[in-house]
N, C-alpha and C positions, 0 to 999 in steps of 0.2 A: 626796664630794658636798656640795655648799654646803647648807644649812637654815637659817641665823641670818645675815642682813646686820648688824654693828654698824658705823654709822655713827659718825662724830666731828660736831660740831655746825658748832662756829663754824668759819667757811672753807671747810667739806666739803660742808653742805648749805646754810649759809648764806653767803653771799657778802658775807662783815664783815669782809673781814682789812683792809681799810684805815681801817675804822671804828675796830677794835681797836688798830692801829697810832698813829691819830691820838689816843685816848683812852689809851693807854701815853704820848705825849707830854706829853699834860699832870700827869700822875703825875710825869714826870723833867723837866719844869719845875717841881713843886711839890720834888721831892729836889735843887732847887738845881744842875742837870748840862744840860751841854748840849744842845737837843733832838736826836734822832735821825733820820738818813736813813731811807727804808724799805729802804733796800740793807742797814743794819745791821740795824734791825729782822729781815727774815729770817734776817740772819746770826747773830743771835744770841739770838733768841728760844727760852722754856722753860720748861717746867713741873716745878714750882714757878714761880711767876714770881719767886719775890722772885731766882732765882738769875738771871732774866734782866737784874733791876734792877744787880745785885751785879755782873756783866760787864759793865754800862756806868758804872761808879765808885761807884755810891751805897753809903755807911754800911748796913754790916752792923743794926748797932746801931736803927739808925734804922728798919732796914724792918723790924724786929723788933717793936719797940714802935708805930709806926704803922701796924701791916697792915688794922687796919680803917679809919681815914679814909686810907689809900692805894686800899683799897679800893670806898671810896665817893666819890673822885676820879675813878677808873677809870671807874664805874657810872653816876655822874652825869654825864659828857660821853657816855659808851659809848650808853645806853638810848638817847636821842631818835632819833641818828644811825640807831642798829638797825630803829628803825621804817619808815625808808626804804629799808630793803636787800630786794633780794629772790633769791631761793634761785639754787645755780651753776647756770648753764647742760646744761640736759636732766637736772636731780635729777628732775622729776615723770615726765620719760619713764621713769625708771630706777625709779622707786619704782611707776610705773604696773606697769611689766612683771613684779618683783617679786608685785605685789597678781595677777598673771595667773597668775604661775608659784607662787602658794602657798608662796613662801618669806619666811618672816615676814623686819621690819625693827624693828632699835632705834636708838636715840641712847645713846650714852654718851658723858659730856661732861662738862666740868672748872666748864663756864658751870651757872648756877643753874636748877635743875629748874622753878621758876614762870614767869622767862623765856622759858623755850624752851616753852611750852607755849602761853603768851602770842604768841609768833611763828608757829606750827602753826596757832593759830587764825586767827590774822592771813592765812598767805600759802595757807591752807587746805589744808594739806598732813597736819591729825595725824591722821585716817582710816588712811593709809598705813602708822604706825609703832605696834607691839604696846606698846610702852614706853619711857618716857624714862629713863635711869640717869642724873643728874645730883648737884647737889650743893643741897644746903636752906639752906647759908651760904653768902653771897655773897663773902665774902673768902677759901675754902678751896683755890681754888685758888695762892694766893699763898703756899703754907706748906707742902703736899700733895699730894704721885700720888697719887687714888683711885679711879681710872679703869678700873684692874688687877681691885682688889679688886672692885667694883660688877659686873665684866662675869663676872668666874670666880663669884662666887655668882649671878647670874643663867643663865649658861649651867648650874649644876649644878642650880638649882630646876628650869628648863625641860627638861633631861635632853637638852641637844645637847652632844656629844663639842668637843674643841676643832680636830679637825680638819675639822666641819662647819662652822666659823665660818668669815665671810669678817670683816678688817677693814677699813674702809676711813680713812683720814684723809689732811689736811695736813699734820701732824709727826710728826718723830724719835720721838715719844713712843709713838704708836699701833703702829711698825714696832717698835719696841720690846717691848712687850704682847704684839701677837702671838708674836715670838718666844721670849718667854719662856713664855707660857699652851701654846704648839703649835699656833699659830693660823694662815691665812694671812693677810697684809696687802695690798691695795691701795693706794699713795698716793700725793697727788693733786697735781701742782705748783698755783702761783701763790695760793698760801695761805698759812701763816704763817712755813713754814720755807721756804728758798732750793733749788731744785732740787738744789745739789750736796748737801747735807747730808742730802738725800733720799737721792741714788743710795750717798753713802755709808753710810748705813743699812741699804742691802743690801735691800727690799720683794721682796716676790715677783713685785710687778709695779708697773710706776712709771708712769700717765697724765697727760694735761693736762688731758684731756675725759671729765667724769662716764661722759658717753654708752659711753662704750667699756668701764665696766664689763660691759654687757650681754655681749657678744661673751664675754669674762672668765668670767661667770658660764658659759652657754653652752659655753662651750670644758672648762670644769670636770667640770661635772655631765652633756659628752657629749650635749646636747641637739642 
């Protein structure tokens, strides 16, 4: 039985992967590289990012030594754009139904914890969500998985097993987590990773449409 939704933020409930996309390009205009298609971006987008930078040519060296003004390259085109985005299509239906069926929701997420709290308020959605797991540095996801670590010590403070958890995200990464914690995953195409590097990831279950976690959940918990 499901008891814990952990969400992924950016792409999953936020509908920014082209936001993020377009503000990665100006990061790999400033590393001096050609910019990128969004057909590569999914294809090779990654957490850590700097390995995402490092697969499309850039100096090791360099993302090393500049990860924080790469980072406030990112943040400084990234923020305005994010103000205009608004959540995927049917999250509030899903998040509505959740808050019916008393099965708490989180975010955990590689984006920065005052951000995303900043955007909750915004598109009026943080009612919905018990907590944000996030990151307090703004450049840590360019260096760092901690996505792992942040969701296994909150599932054991909250005292849900890892096979009550549902995961849901857009990347490799989240299908990843799960399977290492014992978790189940949902994930979500047309977000930051490419459909196929989804399906080879193996999820438990692979959508296009938020909306259909519901059935998902449902189908689980025998409702």
């Amino acid at each position: 039985m499901i008891k814990l939704v952990a969400f992924d933020w950016n792409g999953t409930i936020l509908a920014d992967t082209y936001a993020v996309f377009e503000a990665d390009n100006e990061v790999i205009k400033y590393l001096g590289l050609k910019p990128n298609t969004f057909y590569r971006f999914q294809k090779y987008f990654d957490v850590p990012v700097i390995k995402y930078f490092e697969a499309l040519g850039a100096d090791k060296k360099q993302l090393n030594d500049e990860t924080e003004k790469i980072a406030n390259i990112f943040h400084d085109y990234y923020e305005p754009r994010a103000q205009k985005v608004r959540t995927r299509a049917h999250a509030r239906t899903v998040l509505i139904y959740l808050q019916k069926q008393k099965i708490p929701a989180a975010i955990f997420s590689n984006h920065v914890t005052e951000r995303i709290h900043e955007q909750l308020k915004r598109l009026i959605i943080g009612k919905y969500f018990q907590d944000v797991l996030a990151n307090s540095i703004h450049h840590s996801a360019y260096t760092e998985r901690s996505k792992k670590e942040k969701l296994e010590k909150y599932t054991k403070q909250k005292s849900f097993n890892p096979h009550e958890v549902l995961i849901v995200g857009d990347t490799v990464e989240e299908i990843e987590i799960a399977k290492e914690i014992g978790s189940m995953c949902v994930a979500i195409t047309q977000g930051n990773c490419a459909t196929g590097r989804l399906e080879k990831a193996k999820p438990d279950y692979l959508i296009g449409d938020l909306g259909n976690l519901i059935n998902i959940i449902n189908q689980i918990n025998n409702v």
